[in-house]
C-alpha positions in Angstrom: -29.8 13.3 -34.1 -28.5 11.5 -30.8 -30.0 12.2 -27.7 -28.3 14.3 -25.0 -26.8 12.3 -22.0 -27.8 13.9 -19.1 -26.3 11.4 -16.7 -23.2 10.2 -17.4 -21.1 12.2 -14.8 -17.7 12.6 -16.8 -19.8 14.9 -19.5 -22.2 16.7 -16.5 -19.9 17.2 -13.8 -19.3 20.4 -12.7 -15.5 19.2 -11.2 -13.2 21.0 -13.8 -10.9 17.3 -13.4 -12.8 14.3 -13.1 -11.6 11.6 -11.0 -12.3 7.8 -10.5 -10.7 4.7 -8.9 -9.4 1.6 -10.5 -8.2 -1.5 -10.1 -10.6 -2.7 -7.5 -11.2 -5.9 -8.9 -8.0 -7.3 -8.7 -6.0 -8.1 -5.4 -3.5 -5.6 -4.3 -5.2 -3.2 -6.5 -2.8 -1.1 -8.2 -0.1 -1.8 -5.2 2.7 -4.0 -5.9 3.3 -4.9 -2.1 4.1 -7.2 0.6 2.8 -5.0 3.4 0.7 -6.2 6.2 -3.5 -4.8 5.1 -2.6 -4.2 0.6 -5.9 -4.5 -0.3 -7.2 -8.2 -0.4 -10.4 -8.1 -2.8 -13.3 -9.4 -0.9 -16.7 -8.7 -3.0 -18.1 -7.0 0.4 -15.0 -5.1 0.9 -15.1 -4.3 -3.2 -18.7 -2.8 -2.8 -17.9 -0.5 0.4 -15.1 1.1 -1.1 -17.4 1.4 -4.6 -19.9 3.0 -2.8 -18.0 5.0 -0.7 -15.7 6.5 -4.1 -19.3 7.2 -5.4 -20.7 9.0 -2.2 -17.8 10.9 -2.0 -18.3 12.3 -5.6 -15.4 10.3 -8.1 -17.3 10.2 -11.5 -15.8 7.1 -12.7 -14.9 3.4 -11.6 -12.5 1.3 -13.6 -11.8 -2.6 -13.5 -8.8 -4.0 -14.8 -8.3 -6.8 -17.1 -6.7 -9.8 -15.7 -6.4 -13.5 -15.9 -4.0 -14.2 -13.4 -1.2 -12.8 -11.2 2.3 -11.8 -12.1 4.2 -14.2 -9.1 7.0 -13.4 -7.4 7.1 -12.5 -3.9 3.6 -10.3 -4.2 2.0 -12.5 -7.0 0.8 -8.9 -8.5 -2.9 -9.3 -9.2 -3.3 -13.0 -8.3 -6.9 -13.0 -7.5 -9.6 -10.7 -10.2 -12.9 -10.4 -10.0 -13.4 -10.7 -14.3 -14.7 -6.7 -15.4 -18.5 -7.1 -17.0 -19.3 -9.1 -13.8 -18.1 -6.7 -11.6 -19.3 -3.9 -13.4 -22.6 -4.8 -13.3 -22.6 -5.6 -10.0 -21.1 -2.5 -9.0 -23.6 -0.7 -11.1 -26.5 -2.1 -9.0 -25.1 -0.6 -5.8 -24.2 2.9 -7.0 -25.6 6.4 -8.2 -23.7 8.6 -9.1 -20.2 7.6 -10.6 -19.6 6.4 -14.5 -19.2 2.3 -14.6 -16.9 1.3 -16.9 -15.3 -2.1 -18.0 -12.8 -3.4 -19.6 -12.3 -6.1 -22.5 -9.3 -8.1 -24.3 -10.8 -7.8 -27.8 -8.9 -10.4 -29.5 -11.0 -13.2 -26.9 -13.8 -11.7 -26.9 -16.8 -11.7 -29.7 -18.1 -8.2 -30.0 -22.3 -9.9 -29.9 -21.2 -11.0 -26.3 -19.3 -7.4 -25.0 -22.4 -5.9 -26.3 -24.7 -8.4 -24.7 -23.2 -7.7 -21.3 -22.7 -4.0 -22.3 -26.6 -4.0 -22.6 -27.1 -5.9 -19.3 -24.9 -3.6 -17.1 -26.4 -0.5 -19.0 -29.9 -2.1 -17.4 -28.9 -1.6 -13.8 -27.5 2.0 -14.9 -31.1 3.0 -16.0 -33.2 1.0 -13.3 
């Protein structure tokens, strides 16, 4: 019989919707723009806005996958912070929301996801 899980947010939320943020490892986030202060991806500015999403209650956090930008005039997504990394790190300075992270399965060996699967799930229980 598994055990309950009495912590993960997106199962013991009362919020009828859950909500979480994404795409905070990657510059311009989720904004294809040119416009003066699209989000730059600093790993101080990355952990503010992280802790602030889980103060203010979202119940999950979401990297994306990316190796490097799309070009063009924006150059979409040109800088990433790479996802287990920054889950882990993310999930040593918050509380409340679900961590999760992201993985291109044809490069990566299923020991290793679960090695740093086990590693970020240490900073989850500390």
């Amino acid at each position: 019989m598994a055990a309950e899980n009495t912590t993960n947010p997106l199962i013991t939320s009362a919020n009828r919707m859950k909500l979480g943020a994404m795409a905070m490892n990657c510059s311009h986030g989720s904004t294809i723009t040119t416009a003066e202060g699209a989000w730059e991806m600093t790993w101080p500015d990355t952990l503010e806005v992280c802790r602030m999403a889980d103060r203010a209650g979202l119940e999950a956090l979401l990297p994306v996958g990316r190796w490097k930008g799309y070009g063009g005039k924006t150059n979409f997504n040109n800088r990433t912070f790479e996802c287990f990394t920054w889950a882990a790190g993310v999930a040593a300075v918050t509380e409340h929301a679900c961590i999760f992270s992201t993985s291109h399965v044809p490069t990566t060996h299923p020991a290793i996801v679960a090695k740093q699967t086990a590693l970020i799930q240490g900073f989850v229980t500390k």
